[in-house]
C-alpha positions as CSV (number, residue, x, y, z in Angstrom):
1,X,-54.2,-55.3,111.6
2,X,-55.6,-52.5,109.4
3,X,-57.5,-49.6,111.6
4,X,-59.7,-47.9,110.0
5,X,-60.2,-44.4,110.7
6,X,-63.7,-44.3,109.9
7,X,-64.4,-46.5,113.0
8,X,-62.2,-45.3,115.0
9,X,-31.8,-60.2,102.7
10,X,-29.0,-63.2,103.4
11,X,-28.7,-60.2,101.8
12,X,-28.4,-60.1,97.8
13,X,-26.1,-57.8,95.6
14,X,-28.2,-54.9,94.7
15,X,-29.7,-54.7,91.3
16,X,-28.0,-52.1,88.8
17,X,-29.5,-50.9,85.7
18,X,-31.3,-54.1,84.6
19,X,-32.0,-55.2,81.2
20,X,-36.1,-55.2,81.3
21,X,-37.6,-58.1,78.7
22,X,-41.3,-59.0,78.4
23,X,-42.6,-61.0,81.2
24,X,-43.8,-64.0,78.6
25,X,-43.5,-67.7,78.5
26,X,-39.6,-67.9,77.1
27,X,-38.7,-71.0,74.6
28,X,-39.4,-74.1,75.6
29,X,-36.2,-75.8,77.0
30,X,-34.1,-78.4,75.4
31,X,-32.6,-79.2,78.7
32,X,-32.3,-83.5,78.3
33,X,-33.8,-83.3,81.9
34,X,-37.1,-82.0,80.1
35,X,-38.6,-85.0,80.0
36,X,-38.4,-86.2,84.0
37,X,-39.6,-82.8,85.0
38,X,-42.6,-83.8,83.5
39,X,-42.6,-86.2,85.7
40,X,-42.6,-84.4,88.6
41,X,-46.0,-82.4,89.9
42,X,-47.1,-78.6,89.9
43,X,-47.3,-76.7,92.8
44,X,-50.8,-74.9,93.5
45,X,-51.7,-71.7,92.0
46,X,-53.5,-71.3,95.9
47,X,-52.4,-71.9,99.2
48,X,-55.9,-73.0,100.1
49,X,-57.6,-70.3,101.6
50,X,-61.3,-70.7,99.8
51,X,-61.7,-66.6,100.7
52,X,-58.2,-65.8,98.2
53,X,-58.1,-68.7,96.1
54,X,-55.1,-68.0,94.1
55,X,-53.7,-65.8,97.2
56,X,-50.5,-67.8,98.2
57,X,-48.9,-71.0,96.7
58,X,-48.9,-74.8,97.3
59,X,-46.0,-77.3,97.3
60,X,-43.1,-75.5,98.8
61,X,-42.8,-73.2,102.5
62,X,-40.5,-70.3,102.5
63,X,-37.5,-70.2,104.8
64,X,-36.7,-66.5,104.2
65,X,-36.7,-63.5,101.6
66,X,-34.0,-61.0,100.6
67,X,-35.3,-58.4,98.8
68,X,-32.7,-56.0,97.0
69,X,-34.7,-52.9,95.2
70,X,-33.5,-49.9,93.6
71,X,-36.7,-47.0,93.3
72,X,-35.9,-43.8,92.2
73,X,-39.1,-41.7,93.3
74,X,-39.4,-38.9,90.4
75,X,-39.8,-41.3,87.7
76,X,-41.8,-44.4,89.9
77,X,-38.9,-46.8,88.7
78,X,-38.6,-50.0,90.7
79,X,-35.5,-52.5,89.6
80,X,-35.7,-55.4,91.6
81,X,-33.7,-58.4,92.4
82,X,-35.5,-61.4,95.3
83,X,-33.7,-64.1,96.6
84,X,-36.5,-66.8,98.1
85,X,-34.7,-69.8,100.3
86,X,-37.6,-72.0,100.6
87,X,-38.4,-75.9,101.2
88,X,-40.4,-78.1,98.7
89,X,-43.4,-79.7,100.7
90,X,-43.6,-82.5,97.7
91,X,-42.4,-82.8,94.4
92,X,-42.4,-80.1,92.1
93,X,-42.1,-80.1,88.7
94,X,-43.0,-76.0,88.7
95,X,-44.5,-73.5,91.4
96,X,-46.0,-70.9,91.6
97,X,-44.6,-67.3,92.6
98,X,-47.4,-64.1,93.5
99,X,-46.3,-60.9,91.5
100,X,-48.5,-58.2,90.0
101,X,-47.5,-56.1,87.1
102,X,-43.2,-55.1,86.5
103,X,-41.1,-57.1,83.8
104,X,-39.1,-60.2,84.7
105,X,-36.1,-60.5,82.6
106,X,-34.9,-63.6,84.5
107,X,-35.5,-66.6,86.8
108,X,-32.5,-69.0,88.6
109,X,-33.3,-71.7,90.7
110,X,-30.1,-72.8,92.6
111,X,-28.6,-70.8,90.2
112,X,-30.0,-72.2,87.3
113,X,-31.4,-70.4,84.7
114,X,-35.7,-71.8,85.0
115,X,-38.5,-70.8,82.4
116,X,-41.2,-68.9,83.4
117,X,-44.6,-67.4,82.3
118,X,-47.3,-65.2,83.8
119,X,-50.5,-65.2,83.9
120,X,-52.5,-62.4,86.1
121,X,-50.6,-62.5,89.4
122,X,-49.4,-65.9,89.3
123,X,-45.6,-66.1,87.8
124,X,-45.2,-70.0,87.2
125,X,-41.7,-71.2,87.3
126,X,-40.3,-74.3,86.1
127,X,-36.4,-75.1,87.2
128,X,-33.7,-77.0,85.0
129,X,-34.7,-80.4,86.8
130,X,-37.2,-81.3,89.3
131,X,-36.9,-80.0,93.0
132,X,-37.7,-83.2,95.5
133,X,-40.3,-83.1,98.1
134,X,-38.6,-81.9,101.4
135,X,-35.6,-80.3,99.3
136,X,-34.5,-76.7,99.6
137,X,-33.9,-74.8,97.1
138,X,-33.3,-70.9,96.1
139,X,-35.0,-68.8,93.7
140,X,-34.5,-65.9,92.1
141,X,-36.3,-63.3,90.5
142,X,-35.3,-60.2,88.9
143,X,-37.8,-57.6,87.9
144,X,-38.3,-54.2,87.0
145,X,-41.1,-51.3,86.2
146,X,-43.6,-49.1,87.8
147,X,-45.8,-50.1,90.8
148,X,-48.9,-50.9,90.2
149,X,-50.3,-50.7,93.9
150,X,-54.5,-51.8,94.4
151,X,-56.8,-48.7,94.0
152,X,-60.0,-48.2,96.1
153,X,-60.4,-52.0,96.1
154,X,-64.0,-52.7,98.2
155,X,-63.4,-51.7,101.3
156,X,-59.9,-51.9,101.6
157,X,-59.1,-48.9,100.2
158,X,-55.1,-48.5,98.4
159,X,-52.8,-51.1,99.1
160,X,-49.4,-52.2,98.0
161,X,-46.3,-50.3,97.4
162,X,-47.7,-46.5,96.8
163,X,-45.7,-43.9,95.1
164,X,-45.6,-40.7,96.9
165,X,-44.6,-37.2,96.2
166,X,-41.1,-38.4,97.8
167,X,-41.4,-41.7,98.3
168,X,-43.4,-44.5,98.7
169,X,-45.7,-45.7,101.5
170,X,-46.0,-49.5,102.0
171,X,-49.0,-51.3,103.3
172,X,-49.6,-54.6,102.0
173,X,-52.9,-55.8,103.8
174,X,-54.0,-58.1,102.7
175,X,-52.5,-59.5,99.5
176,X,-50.3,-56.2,98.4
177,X,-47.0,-57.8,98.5
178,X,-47.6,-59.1,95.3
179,X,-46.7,-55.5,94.0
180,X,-43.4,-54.9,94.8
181,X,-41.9,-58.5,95.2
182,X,-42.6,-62.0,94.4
183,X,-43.8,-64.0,97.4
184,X,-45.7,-66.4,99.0
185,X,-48.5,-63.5,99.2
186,X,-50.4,-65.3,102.2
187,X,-50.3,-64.8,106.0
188,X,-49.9,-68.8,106.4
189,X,-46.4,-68.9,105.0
190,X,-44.5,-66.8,107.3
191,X,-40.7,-66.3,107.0
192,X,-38.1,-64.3,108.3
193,X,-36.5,-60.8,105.9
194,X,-33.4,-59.3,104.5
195,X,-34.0,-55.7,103.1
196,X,-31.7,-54.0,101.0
197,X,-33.7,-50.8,99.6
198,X,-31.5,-48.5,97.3
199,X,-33.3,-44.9,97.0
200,X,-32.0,-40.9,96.4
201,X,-29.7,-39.5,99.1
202,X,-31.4,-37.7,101.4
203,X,-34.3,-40.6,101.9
204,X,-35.2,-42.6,104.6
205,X,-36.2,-46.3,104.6
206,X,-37.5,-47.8,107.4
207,X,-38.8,-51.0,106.7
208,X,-39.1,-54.2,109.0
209,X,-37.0,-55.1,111.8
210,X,-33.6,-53.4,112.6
211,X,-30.7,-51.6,110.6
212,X,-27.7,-53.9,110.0
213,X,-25.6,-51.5,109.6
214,X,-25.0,-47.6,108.5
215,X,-26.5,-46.6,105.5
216,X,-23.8,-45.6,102.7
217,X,-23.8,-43.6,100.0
218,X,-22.3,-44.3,96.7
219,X,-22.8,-41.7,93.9
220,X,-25.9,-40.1,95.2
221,X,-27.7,-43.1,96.0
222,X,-28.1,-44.3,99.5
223,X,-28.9,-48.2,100.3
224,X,-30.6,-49.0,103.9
225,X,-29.9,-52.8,104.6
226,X,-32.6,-53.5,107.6
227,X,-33.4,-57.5,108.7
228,X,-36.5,-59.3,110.7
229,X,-34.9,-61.9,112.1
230,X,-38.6,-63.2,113.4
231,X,-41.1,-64.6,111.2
232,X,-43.3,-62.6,109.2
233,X,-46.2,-62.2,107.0
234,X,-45.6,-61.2,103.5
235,X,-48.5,-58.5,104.0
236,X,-46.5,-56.8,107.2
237,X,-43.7,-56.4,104.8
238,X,-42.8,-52.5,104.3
239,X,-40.0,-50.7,102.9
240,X,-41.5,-47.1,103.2
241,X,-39.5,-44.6,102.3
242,X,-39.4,-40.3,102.0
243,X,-38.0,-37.1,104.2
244,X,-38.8,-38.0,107.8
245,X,-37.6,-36.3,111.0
246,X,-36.3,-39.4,113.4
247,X,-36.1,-40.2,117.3
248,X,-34.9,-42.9,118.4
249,X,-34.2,-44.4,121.7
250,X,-36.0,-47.1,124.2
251,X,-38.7,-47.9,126.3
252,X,-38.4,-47.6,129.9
253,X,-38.6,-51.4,130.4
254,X,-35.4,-51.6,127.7
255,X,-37.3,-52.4,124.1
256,X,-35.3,-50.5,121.1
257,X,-37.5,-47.8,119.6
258,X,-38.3,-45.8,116.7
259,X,-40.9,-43.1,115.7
260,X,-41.1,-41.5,112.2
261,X,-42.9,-38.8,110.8
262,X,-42.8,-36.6,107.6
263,X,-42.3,-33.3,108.1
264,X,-45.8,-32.0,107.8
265,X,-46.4,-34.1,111.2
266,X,-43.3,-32.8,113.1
267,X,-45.1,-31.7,116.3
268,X,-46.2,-35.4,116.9
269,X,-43.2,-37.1,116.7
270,X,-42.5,-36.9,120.4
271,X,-46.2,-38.2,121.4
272,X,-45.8,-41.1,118.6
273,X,-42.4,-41.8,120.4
274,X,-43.5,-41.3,123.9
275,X,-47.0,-43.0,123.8
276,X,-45.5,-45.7,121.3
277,X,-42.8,-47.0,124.0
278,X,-45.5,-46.5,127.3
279,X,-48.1,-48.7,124.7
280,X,-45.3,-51.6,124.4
281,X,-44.4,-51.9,127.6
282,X,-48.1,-51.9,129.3
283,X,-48.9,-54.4,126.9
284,X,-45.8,-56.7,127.7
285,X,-47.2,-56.7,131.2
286,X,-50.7,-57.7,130.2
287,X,-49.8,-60.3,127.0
288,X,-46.9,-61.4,127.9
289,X,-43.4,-60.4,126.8
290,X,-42.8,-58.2,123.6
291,X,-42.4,-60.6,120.7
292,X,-39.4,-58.5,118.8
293,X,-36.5,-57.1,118.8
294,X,-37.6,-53.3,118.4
295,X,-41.0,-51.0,118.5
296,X,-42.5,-47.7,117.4
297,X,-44.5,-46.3,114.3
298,X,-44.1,-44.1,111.3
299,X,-46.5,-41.1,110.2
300,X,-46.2,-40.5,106.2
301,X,-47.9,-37.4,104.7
302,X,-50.2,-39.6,102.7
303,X,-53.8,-40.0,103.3
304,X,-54.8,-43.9,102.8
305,X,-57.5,-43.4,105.7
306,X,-56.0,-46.0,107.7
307,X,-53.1,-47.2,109.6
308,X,-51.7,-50.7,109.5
309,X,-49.7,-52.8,112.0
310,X,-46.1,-53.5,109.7
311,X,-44.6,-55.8,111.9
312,X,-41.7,-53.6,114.3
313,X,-43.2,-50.2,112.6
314,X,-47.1,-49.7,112.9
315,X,-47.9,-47.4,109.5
316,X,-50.5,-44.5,109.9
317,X,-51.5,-42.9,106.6
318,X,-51.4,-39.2,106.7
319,X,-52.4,-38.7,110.1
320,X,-51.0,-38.3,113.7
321,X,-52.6,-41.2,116.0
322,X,-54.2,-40.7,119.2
323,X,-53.8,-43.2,121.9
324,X,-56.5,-45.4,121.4
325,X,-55.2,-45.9,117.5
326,X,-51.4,-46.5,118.8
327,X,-52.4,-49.0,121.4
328,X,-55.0,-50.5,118.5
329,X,-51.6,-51.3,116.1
330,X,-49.3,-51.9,119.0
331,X,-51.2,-54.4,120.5
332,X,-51.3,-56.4,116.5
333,X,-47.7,-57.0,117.6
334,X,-49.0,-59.9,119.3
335,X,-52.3,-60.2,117.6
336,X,-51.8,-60.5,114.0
337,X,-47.7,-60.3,113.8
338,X,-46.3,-62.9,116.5
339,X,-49.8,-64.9,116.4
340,X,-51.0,-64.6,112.7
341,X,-54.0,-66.2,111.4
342,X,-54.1,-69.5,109.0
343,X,-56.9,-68.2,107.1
344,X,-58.4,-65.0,106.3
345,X,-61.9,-65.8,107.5
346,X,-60.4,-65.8,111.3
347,X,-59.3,-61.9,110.8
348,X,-61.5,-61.3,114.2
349,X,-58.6,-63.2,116.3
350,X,-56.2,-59.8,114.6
351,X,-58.8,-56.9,115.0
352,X,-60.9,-58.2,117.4
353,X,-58.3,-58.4,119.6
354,X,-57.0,-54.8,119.0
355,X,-59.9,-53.6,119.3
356,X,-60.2,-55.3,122.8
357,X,-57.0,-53.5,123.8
358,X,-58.4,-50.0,123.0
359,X,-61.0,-50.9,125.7
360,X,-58.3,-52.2,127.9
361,X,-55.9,-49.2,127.5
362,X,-59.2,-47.1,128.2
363,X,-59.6,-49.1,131.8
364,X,-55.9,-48.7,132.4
365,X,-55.7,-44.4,131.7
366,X,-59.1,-44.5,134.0
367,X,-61.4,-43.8,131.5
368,X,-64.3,-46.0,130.0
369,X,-64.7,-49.0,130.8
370,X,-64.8,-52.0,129.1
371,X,-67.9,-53.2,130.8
372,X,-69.2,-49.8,129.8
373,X,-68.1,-49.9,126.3
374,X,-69.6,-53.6,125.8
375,X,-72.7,-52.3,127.2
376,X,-73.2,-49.2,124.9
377,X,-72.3,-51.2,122.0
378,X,-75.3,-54.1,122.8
379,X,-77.9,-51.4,123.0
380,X,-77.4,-50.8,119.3
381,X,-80.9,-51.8,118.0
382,X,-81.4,-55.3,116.3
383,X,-81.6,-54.1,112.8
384,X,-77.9,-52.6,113.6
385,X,-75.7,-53.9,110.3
386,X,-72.8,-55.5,113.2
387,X,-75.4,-58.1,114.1
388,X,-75.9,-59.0,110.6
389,X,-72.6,-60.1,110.0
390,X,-71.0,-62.9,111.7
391,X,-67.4,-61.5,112.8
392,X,-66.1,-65.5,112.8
393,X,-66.1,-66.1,109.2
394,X,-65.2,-62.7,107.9
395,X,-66.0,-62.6,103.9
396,X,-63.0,-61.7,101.3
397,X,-65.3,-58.9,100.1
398,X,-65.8,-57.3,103.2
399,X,-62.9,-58.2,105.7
400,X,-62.5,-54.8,107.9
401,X,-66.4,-54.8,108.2
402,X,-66.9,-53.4,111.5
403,X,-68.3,-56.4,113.1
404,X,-65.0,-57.5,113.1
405,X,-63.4,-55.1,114.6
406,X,-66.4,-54.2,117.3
407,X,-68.2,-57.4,117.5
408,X,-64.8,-59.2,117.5
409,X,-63.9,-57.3,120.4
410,X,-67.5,-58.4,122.7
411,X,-67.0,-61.6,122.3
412,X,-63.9,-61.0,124.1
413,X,-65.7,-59.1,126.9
414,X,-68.0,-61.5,127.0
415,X,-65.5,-64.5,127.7
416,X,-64.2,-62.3,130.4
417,X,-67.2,-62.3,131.8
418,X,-68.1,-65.2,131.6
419,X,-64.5,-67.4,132.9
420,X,-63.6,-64.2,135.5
421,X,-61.1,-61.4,135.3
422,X,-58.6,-64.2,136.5
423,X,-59.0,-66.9,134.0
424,X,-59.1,-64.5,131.3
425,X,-56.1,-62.4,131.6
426,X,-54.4,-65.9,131.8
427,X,-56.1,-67.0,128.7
428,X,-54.2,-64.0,127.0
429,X,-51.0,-64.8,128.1
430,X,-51.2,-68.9,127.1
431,X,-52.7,-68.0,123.7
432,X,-49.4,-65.6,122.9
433,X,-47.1,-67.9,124.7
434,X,-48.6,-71.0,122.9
435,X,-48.0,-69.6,119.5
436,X,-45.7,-67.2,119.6
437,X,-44.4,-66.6,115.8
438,X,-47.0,-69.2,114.7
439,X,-50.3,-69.6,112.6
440,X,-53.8,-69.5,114.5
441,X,-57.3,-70.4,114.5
442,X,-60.8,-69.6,115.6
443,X,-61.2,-73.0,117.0
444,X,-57.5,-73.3,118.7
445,X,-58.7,-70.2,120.8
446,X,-61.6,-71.8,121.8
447,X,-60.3,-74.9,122.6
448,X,-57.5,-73.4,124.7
449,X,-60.2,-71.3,126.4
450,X,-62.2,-74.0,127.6
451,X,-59.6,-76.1,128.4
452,X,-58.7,-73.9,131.3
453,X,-62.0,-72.6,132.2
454,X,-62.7,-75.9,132.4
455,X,-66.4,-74.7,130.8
456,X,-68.6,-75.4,127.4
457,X,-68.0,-72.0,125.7
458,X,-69.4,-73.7,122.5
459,X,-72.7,-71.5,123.0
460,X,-71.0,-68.2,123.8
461,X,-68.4,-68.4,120.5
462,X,-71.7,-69.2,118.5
463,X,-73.7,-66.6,119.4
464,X,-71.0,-63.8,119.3
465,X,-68.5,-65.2,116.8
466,X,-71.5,-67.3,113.8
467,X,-75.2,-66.2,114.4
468,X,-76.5,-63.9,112.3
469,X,-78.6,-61.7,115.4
470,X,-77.8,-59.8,118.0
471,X,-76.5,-62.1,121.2
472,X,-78.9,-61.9,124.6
């Protein structure tokens, strides 16, 4: 997931000009099917997670997203146009849809015109007749405006889609995809992407996934049509876009690969490309095969202070990475993309687990250990902030504390300690294989790790992963 550097679709016809109205509650509908929508029920404003309440919906999973946008970078103008296939998981009379800020001038579901209203980030729809539980059904949603991406929020810093000096930089973690399409905005609806972005010529987009086909050009305007086929979070979602210098290629064990950087940060494209595909393919040997269908990473000339793990194109915010930091994101291909966390209080299973690969990649180049990293982190005195703050139920306030990330990452070395290099390694391997493109949790992992150890970790995970002290 996100590293901080302080601790360190089907794709739709693309949107035109569109006619922007206010995004308000239109007429009530005289449709004679009026009266047995009302006898269906409302989908959740929340998908349950008690850290994000109204992060996410209820009632309906999402199948797949094709997002069509037009953004023209001198004037911050997004038009928008998303297509959402999804399934109802009972019956809805209305659901919810996550969108922050932009104009909606109209709704269809299954090509129906539906009503709609907002109300802070939640965009309630309500079709032309009720949608049946287990039905599928397609919605969508046209919009258009300026993004409004999250400032300085906590410790999270800017998130969203941010307008640049010649483009826009994309990172979404955790509930930024709210600002540049409606969605699902919550890691436990995955769903696989279409991307048609329509910018200037002369731009690059490089979002998810892998170009469909050539970009073309039609009166100065360039559209870049790239698709995820795997499962996805909406928060890995990116469509960055400005002047980069490319190289493309693959790693020596066959993966398709891409590294991007702006211009300012020329003279690291070939270590980002070069350290990017020797980082995939030592991790494929360690946790198991690479989970998609292409790898890299893309340096932007904006500082954000961190870089985030876009699933298929790690971002890093106006830096070039070092190892540690590549094999930090790489490794979220696994830990956080393929295997992605139910609820937001298990982020330690995402950056705890990158963080356990910097101390692997260490071992592997025959530097520090991990032994000897583990050991220099527990001498930290008991009044240290890290032992405060239980890594295993992170708080919405504070999720990239660095108990997460560092703490996250010892309890790790301490279950390799504890079951043997054998057994552990192993472990890694199941855990990824098990889920692979699936939703985790703290207590699946623990399960699965006793299971074959064949030993009561209960007393380990608490003391690591819930006590609020330093562990013996």
């Amino acid at each position: 997931m996100r590293y901080e550097r302080r601790a360190v679709t089907i794709l739709v016809a693309l949107v035109g000009a569109l006619a922007c109205t206010p995004a308000d509650q239109p007429p009530p509908s005289t449709d004679p099917t009026a009266a047995a929508i009302a006898d269906g029920r409302a989908g959740a404003p929340g998908i349950g997670d008690p850290a994000f309440p109204l992060d996410g919906n209820g009632g309906y999973d999402v199948a797949h997203y094709a997002i069509a946008i037009d953004y023209t970078p001198s004037d911050k103008q997004l038009r928008g146009v998303t297509t959402i296939t999804a399934a109802a998981t009972q019956d809805l009379s209305s659901f919810d849809l996550d969108l922050t800020g932009y104009n909606v001038s109209g709704v269809t579901v299954d090509d129906e015109a539906a009503t709609f209203s907002r109300k802070g980030q939640e965009l309630t729809i309500r079709p032309a007749r009720p949608i049946g539980d287990d039905d599928r059904f397609t919605v969508r949603v046209s919009y258009a405006g300026t993004p409004q991406p999250v400032v300085n929020s906590a410790n999270l810093g800017t998130y969203g889609f941010i307008p640049t000096r010649d483009g826009a930089f994309v990172t979404a973690e955790p509930d930024g995809a709210k600002t540049w399409f409606p969605s699902n905005d919550h890691p436990a609806d995955k769903a696989t992407f279409d991307f048609a972005i329509t910018v200037p010529a002369g731009l690059t987009v490089l979002a998810n996934g892998e170009l469909t086909s050539r970009p073309t050009t039609v009166g100065g305007r360039t559209t870049w049509r790239w698709h995820e086929r795997q499962p996805m979070a909406t928060y890995l979602a990116t469509a960055t876009l400005g002047t980069f210098d490319l190289r493309e290629g693959r790693t020596a064990a066959g993966i398709p690969l891409l590294a991007a950087v702006d211009p300012a940060f020329k003279s690291s494209l070939d270590k980002l490309y070069t350290v990017s595909g020797e980082v995939t393919d030592y991790w494929s040997t360690v946790f198991g095969p690479y989970p998609f269908g292409s790898t890299g990473g893309v340096v932007d000339d904006f500082s954000t202070g961190y870089a985030l793990e876009n699933q298929t194109k790690p971002m890093y915010g106006g830096f070039a990475p070092d190892e540690a930091i590549i094999a930090h994101e790489l490794a979220h291909q696994w830990f956080g993309d393929s295997l992605t966390i139910r609820r937001w209080k298990d982020i330690w299973l995402n950056e705890g687990f990158a963080t356990y690969a910097e101390w692997l990649w260490s071992e592997h180049k025959g530097k520090s250990t991990a032994e000897a990293i583990f050991e220099r982190n527990h001498a930290r005195p008991a009044d240290d902030p890290i032992w405060a703050y239980p890594p295993g139920q992170a708080r919405a306030d504070d999720l990239f504390n660095q108990s997460v990330y560092t703490r996250g990452a010892m309890t790790l070395h301490a279950l390799r300690k504890a079951v043997g290099d054998e057994t552990f390694f192993k472990l890694l391997r199941a855990w990824t294989a098990e889920h692979r493109y699936g939703n985790v949790t703290t207590e699946q992992f623990i399960a699965l790790a006793e299971k074959m150890s064949g030993k009561d970790l209960g007393p380990l995970f608490d003391a690591w992963l819930f006590q609020p002290r330093r562990p013996a």
